[in-house]
N, C-alpha and C positions, 0 to 999 in steps of 0.2 A: 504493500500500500504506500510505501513511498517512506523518507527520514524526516521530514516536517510534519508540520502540526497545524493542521488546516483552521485551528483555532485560534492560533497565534496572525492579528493581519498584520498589515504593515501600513503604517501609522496613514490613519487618515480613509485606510478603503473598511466599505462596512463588514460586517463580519460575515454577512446571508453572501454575498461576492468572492472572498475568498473560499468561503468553505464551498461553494458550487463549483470554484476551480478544482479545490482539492480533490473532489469525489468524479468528477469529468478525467481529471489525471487519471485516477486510480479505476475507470472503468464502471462505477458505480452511477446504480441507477436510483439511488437512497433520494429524499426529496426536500430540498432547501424548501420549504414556505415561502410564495407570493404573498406579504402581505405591508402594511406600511408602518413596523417596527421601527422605532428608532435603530440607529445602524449599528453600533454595539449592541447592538441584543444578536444571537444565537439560536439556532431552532434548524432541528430537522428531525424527519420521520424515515428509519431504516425500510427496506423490502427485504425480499426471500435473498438479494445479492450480496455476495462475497463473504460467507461464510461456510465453515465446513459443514457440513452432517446426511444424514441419509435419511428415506422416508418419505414422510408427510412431513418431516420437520425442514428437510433439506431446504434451503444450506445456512442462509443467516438466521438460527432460532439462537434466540436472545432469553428465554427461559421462561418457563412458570412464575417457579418460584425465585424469592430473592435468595442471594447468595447463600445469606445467615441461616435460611429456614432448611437446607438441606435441599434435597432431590434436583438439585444443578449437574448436569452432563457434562464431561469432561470438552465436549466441545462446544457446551453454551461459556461455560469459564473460556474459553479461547475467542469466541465468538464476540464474547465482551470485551476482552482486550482490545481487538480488533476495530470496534467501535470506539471506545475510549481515545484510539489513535485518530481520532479527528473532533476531539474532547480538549477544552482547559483543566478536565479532571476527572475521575469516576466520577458516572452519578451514579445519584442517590435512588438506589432502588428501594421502593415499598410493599408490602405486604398486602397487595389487595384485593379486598374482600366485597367491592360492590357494594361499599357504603359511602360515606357522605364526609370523611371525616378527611383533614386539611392537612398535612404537614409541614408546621413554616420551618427553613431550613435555615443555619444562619451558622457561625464557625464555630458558635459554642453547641450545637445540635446535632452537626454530620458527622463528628467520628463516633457518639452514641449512634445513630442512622444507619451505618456501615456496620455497626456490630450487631444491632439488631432492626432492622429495618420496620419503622413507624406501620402501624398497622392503620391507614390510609387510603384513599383514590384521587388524592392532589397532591401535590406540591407547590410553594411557593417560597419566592426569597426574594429580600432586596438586597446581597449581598454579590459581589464578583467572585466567577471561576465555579459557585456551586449549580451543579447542573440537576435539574429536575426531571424526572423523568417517570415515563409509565409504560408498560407493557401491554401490548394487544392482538388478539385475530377476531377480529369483527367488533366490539366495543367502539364507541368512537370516543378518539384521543382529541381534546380541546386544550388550546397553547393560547396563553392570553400574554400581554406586554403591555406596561402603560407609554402611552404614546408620550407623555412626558418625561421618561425615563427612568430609572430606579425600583423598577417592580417586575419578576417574570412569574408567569405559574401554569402548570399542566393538571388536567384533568384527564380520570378515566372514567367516560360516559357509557358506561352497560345501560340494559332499557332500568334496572333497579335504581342503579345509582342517580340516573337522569329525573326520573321518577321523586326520590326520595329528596333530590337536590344540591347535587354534587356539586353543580356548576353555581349555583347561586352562593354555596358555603366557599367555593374559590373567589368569588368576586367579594364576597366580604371577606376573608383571608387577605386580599389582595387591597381593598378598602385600609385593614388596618396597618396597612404599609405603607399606606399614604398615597396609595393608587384610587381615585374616581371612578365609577363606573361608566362614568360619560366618558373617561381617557383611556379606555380602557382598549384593545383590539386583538379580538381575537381570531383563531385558526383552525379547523374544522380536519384533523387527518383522515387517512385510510380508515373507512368503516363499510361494513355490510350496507347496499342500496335497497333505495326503496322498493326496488322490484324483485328482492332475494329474501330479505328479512318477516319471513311468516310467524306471526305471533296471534296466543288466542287469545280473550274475553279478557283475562284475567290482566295483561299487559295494557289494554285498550283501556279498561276500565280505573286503572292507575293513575293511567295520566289525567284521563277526562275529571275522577273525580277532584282533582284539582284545578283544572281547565281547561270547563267545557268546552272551548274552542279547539281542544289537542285533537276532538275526533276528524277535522278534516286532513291530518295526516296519517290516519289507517285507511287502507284502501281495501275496500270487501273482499273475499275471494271465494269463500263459502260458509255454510252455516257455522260461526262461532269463529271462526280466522279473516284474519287480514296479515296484509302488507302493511308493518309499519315504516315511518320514514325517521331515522334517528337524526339527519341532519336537520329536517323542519320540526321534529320536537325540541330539541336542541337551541337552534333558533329562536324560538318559542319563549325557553325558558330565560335565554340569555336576553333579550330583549323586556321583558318582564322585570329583569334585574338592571336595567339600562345601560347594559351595552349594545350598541345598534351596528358596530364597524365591524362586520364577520365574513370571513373569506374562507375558501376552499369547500370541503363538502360537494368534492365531482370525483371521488373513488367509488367503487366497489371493491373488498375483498373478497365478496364470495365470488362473482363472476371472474375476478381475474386471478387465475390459478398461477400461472406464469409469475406475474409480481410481488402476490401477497399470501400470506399466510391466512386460512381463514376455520376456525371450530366449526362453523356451521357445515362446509362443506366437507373436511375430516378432521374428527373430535382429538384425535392424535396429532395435528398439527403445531405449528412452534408458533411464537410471541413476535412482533414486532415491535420497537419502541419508536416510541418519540419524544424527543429532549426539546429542553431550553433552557438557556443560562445568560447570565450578563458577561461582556468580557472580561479577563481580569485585566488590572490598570498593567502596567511597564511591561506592553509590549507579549502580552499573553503568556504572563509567567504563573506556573500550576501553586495550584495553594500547598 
């Protein structure tokens, strides 16, 4: 993958420019974020490329579970590394359980984090070089930055966590960092589309019972199922909590076998992540 550090830019170019150089080097199809981040902010979302393994997991799985908790493959441990190399640092992997709960990260909190990873579906920090980060195959992965700069934070949007209000408890995470929800911009990664993701009553009626307006994103299919659409509940939610500047939300995982890892399609499949972090100050030096 090359001896630099695609993290590291050089003085003055943003950080989303370098790191799309780095990974275009290195043959990598991984995906800088189009969105309008202040340009030290950081953010990408891995695919199935440039990692080892075999399977449904093959080749970039990035793991289940976090490191601390056990059942890590000797080539998701490698596979991390590998990512890390176009990193200001390991992230901070979480423990996540498809709840609602926020991890704010900061230098007195990641090497506890590292040792035993926050049992969580966010991440947030106003601090440089700590990277945030969540693991996915079909969930959708939401990356928020304040447009004023000094706040990043990742969410993982399962339909429970979406539901229960994961994204609303990262924008007040993100709030008490001094982040506005009006400055708020967020990013939409690789998730299951609305024309894959089949869900019954039970998921429909979650949402609506909060707002009634969520049923115009289930789309009938037969008695007691639908197509839901995680990027327009998503949408929904985050709009609700007033942030209105939201981009991406035009993958599929399950339709694309080729780039993305996805459960729905095989339940034995591997994890993708998606980071963001602020740069570190002098020149992208690791904490």
């Amino acid at each position: 993958m090359g001896t630099s550090n695609p993290s590291r830019p050089a003085t003055g170019a943003p950080v989303a420019d370098t790191l799309a150089a780095g990974l275009a080097a290195a043959g990598l199809d991984w995906i800088v974020p189009a969105w309008p981040a202040p340009p030290d902010v950081g953010a990408l979302a891995t695919t199935r490329a440039g990692g080892i393994g075999a399977g449904p997991a093959a080749t970039m799985d990035l793991g289940v579970a976090a490191l601390a908790t056990g059942g890590t493959s000797a080539a998701t441990v490698q596979n991390r590394r590998r990512l890390t190399a176009f990193l200001p640092s390991p992230p901070v992997w979480l423990d996540q359980v498809h709840g609602t709960a926020v991890a704010v990260l900061d230098a007195a909190t990641v090497a506890a984090a590292r040792a035993a990873p926050p049992v969580a579906d966010a991440a947030v920090t106003s601090e440089r070089g700590i990277v945030c980060a969540v693991r996915t195959a079909d969930c959708l992965p939401v990356l928020f930055a304040n447009r004023r700069g000094g706040a990043v934070g990742v969410a993982h949007g399962g339909w429970r966590g979406l539901a229960g209000g994961v994204l609303e408890a990262t924008v007040s995470a993100l709030a008490a960092l001094g982040a506005r929800p009006g400055d708020l911009v967020a990013w939409f990664g690789p998730a299951i589309g609305p024309n894959a993701f089949e869900v019954g009553s039970d998921v429909r009626d979650a949402f609506s019972a909060r707002d009634p307006g969520a049923t115009q994103c289930f789309a009938p299919l037969r008695q007691g199922k639908w197509h839901a659409d995680l990027y327009r509940l998503a949408r929904r939610r985050l709009a609700a909590a007033g942030v209105h500047d939201v981009h991406g939300g035009d993958f599929c995982t399950f339709s694309d076998a080729t780039r993305f890892h996805s459960y729905r399609r095989e339940r034995a499949a591997g994890r993708m992540a998606t980071l963001v972090w602020l740069a570190p100050n002098g020149g992208g030096r690791k904490l």
